[in-house]
Structure formats: structure tokens, C-alpha cells
Kinemage of the C-alpha trace (Angstrom):
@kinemage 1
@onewidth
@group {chain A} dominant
@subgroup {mainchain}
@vectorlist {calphas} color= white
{ca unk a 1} P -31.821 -6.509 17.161
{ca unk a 2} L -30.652 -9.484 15.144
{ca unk a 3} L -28.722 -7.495 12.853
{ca unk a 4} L -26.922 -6.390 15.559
{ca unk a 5} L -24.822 -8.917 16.795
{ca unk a 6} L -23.512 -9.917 12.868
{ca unk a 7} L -22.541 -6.300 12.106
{ca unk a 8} L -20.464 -6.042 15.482
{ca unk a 9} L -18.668 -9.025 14.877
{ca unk a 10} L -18.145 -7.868 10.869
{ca unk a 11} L -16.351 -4.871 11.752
{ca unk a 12} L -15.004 -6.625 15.247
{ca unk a 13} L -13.110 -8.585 11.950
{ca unk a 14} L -11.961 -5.562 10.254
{ca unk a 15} L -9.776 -4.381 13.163
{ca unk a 16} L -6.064 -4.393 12.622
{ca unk a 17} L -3.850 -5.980 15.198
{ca unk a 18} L 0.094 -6.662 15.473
{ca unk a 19} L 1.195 -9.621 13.173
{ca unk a 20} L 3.025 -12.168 15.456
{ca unk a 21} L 6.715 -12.861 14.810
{ca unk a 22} L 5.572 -16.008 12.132
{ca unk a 23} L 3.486 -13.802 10.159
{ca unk a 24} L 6.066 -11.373 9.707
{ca unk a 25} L 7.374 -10.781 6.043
{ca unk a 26} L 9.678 -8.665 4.303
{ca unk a 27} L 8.370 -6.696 1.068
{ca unk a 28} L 9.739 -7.379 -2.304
{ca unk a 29} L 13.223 -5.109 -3.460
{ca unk a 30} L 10.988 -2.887 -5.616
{ca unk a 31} L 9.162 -1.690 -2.973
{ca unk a 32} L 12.086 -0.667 -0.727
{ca unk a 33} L 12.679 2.632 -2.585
{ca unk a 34} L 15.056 4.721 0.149
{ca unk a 35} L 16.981 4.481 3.083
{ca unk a 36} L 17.962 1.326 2.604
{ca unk a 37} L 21.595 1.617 3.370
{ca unk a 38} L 23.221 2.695 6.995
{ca unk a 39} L 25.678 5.243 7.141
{ca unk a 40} L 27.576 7.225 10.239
{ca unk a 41} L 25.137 9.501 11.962
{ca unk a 42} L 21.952 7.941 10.941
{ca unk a 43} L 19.213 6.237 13.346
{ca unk a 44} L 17.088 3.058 12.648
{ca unk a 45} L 13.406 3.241 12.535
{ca unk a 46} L 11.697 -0.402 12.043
{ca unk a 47} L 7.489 0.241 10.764
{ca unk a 48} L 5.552 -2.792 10.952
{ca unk a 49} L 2.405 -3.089 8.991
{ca unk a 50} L -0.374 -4.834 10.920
{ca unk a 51} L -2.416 -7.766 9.775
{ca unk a 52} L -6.493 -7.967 9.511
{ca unk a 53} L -8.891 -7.576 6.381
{ca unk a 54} L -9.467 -3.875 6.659
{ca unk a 55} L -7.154 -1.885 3.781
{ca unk a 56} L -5.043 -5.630 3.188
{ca unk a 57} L -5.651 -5.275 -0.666
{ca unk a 58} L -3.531 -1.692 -0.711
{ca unk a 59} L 0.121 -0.881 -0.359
{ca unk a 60} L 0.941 1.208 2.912
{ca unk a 61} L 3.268 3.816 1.348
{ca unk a 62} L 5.803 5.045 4.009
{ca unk a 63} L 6.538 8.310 3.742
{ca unk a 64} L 9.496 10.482 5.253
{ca unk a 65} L 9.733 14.479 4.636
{ca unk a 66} L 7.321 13.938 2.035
{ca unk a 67} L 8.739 11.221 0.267
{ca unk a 68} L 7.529 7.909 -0.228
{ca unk a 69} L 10.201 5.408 0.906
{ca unk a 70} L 8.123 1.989 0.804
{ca unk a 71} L 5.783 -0.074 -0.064
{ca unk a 72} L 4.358 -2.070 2.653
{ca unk a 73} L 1.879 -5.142 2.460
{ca unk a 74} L 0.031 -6.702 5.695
{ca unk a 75} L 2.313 -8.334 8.252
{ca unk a 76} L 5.374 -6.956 6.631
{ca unk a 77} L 7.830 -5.074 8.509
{ca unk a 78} L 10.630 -2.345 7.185
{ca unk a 79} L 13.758 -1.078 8.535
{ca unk a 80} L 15.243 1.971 7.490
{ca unk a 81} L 18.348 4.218 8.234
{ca unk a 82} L 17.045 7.839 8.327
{ca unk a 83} L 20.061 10.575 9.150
{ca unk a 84} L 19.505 12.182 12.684
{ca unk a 85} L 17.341 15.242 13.088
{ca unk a 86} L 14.006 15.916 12.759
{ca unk a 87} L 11.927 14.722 10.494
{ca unk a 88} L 8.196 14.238 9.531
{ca unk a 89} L 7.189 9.940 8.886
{ca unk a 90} L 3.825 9.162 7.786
{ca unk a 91} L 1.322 7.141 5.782
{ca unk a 92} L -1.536 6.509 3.765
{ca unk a 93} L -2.798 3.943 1.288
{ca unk a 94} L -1.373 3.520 -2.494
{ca unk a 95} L -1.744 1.281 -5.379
{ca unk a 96} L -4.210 0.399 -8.240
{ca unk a 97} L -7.645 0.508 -8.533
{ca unk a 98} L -9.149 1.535 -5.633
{ca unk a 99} L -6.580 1.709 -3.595
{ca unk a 100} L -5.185 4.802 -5.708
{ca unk a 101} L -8.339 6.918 -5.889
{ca unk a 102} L -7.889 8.806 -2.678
{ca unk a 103} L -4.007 8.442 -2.763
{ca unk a 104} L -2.644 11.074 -0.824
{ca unk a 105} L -5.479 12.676 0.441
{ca unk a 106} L -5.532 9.859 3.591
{ca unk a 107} L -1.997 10.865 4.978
{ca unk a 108} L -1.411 10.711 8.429
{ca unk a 109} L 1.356 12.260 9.600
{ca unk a 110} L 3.344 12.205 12.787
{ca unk a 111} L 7.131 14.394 13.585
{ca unk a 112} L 9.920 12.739 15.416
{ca unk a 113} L 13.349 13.693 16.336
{ca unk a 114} L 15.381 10.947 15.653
{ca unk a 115} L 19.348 10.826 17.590
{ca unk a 116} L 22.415 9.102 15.928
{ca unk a 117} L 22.265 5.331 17.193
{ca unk a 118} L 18.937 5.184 18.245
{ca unk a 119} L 15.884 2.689 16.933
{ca unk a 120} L 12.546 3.765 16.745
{ca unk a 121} L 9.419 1.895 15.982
{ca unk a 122} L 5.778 2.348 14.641
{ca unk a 123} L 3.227 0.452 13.158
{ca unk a 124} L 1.083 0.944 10.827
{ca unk a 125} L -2.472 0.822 11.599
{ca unk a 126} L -4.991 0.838 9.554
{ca unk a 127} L -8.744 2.482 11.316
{ca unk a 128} L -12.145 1.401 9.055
{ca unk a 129} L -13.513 5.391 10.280
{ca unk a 130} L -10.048 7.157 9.870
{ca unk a 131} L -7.716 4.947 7.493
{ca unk a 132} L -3.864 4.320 8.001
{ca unk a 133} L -2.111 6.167 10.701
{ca unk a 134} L 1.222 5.280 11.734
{ca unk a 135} L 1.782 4.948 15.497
{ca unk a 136} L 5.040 4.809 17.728
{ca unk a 137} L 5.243 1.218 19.692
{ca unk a 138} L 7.155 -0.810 22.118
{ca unk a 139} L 5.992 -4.360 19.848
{ca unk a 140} L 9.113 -5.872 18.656
């Protein structure tokens, strides 16, 4: 019974939530590897990483049609100019140590038709029992 309350309030810690607007970074050039730059015909889709201890020592690599795009750390927040049409966005964890032994094989995937002009967002949320997903929101 008295381990009960401590490991409830260990993994009440390891929750991710939304950063707020102060904690809110943007990742380092090298880690902004596509759709970077806007051109006619394309839509804007913004992916906030969220903030909390569980998976903060990995990379979230954003991924669209298969591609990895980015590089995102805790509380940071990309925007990228993806063409219109439908396409497949997703995530999972990346980087060294053990952050790249099950790279890949923790990809969460979600499709989305995205029109000319129009701004989606997700966030990327990171589940202690499932791993990263990445989930449409209305957060700003």
C-alpha cells in the first residue's frame, strides 16, 4: 500500500503535456532537414513537441511520406510547408544510444489531406505504454 502512492505520482511525472508559449524553442538548422521553404500551392503544418521527462533525452524525428523532415527536442515547435494533397505525417524516437535501438520500429503514423493555404497542427506526444504518437490539436 505504501508503494503505491510513490509509483502513481512517478509515472503521474512522466506524462507529457503542452509546453506553454515561454517554454517554446526552435530546434537548431541541422535538424530542420525539409520543407523548410514556402512555395505556391503548399499548406503549413506547425508540430509541437511536448514537454515532461518521459522520452526528453531522444530526438522526435518528424516524418512525412516516409521521410524524416526534423529533428525535434522537448518544448520545441516546427513549421513546415508541405505541397497540398494527401500525405502520410508521423513519428517516432531517434538518436544515439538508446534512443536509436528501436529507431523506426516505434512509428506512429497518422494520414491527412492537406488544402493550399491551410495550417494544420499536431503535437507530439510522447505515451510511457505506447511511445511517440503525433496528434492533431487546436493548442496554438
Amino acid at each position: 500500500m505504501y508503494l503505491v502512492v510513490p509509483m502513481v505520482m512517478a509515472l503521474a511525472g512522466c506524462v507529457t503535456k503542452p509546453p506553454r508559449p515561454d517554454q517554446l524553442r526552435t530546434p537548431t538548422p541541422d535538424r530542420l532537414l525539409a520543407f523548410q521553404d514556402p512555395s505556391d500551392g503548399d499548406a503549413t503544418v506547425i508540430v509541437t513537441r511536448d514537454v515532461g521527462f518521459q522520452g526528453s533525452g531522444c530526438y522526435g524525428a518528424v516524418f512525412v511520406d516516409g521521410k524524416v523532415v526534423a529533428k525535434v527536442a522537448t518544448g520545441e515547435r516546427i513549421t513546415l510547408h508541405i505541397p497540398s494533397g494527401y500525405h502520410v505525417l508521423g513519428t517516432w524516437n531517434t538518436g544515439s544510444g538508446l534512443c536509436g535501438y528501436r529507431e523506426g520500429k516505434d512509428r506512429r503514423e497518422t494520414a491527412v489531406t492537406l488544402k493550399t493555404g491551410e495550417t494544420r497542427r499536431f503535437r507530439i506526444i510522447i505515451d510511457p505504454n505506447a511511445g511517440p504518437s503525433l496528434a492533431p490539436t487546436t493548442i496554438e
